[in-house]
N, C-alpha and C positions, 0 to 999 in steps of 0.2 A: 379477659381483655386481650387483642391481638397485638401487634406488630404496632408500634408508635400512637397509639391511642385509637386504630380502627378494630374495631369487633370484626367476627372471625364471621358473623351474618354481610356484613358489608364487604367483607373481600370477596364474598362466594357472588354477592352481587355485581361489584365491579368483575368479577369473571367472564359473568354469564355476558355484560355489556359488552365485554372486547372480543368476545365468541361469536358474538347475534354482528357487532359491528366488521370484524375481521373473517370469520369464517374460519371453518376448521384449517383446512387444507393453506391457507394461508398463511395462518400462526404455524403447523407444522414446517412449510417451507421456511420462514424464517427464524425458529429455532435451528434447525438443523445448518443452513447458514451463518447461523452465531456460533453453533458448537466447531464448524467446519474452522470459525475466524479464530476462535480460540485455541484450536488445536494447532495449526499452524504459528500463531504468536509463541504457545509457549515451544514447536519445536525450530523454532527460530533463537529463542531464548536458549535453548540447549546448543545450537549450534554454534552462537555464540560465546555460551562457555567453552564447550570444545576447542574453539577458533586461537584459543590461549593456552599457552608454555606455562611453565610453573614458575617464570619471573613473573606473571601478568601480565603481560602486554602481548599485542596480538603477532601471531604467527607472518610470517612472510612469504606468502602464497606464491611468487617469484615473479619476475618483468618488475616495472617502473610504472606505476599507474597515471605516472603524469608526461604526455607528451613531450618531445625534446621542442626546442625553439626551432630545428629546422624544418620536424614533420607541422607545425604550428605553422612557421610562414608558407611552404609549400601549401598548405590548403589555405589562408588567406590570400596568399596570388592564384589560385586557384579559383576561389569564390570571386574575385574583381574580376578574373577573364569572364566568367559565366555572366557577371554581372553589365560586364563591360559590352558584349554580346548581345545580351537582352535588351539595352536602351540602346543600340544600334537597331536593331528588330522595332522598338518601340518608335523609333523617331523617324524611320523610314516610311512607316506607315500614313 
């Protein structure tokens, strides 16, 4: 008896299906594809352990990852002039 109640004749048959139906070269690309996504996940995984001090909490890479309120409205009056611009362009037409 195989794997969850299929005999070990029935998996070599669904094999052969997804071989005849996918093609070699096709199942080879995307194993190799999976193995790629896998190896990347888990050395993400490690970099994120790494990424942490022995309080646990993560390290402070340096800067301020959140905008100040003044570089925030400079690029909001910023976007209304380009915008403001555009439906001038738009209405003239």
């Amino acid at each position: 008896m195989g794997i969850g109640g299929i005999s070990v004749w029935q998996l070599i048959i669904l094999l052969v299906i997804v071989v005849l139906v996918f093609g070699t070269k096709r199942l080879r690309n995307m194993g190799s594809d999976l193995g790629a996504a896998i190896k990347g996940f888990r050395k993400g995984m490690d970099d994120e352990k790494e990424g942490k001090d022995d309080s646990g909490e993560p390290e402070q890479l340096g800067g301020d990852a959140t905008p100040s309120p003044q570089t925030t409205s400079e690029a909001d009056a910023e976007f209304r002039e380009k915008e403001q611009g555009h439906n001038k362009k738009s209405q003239s037409s």
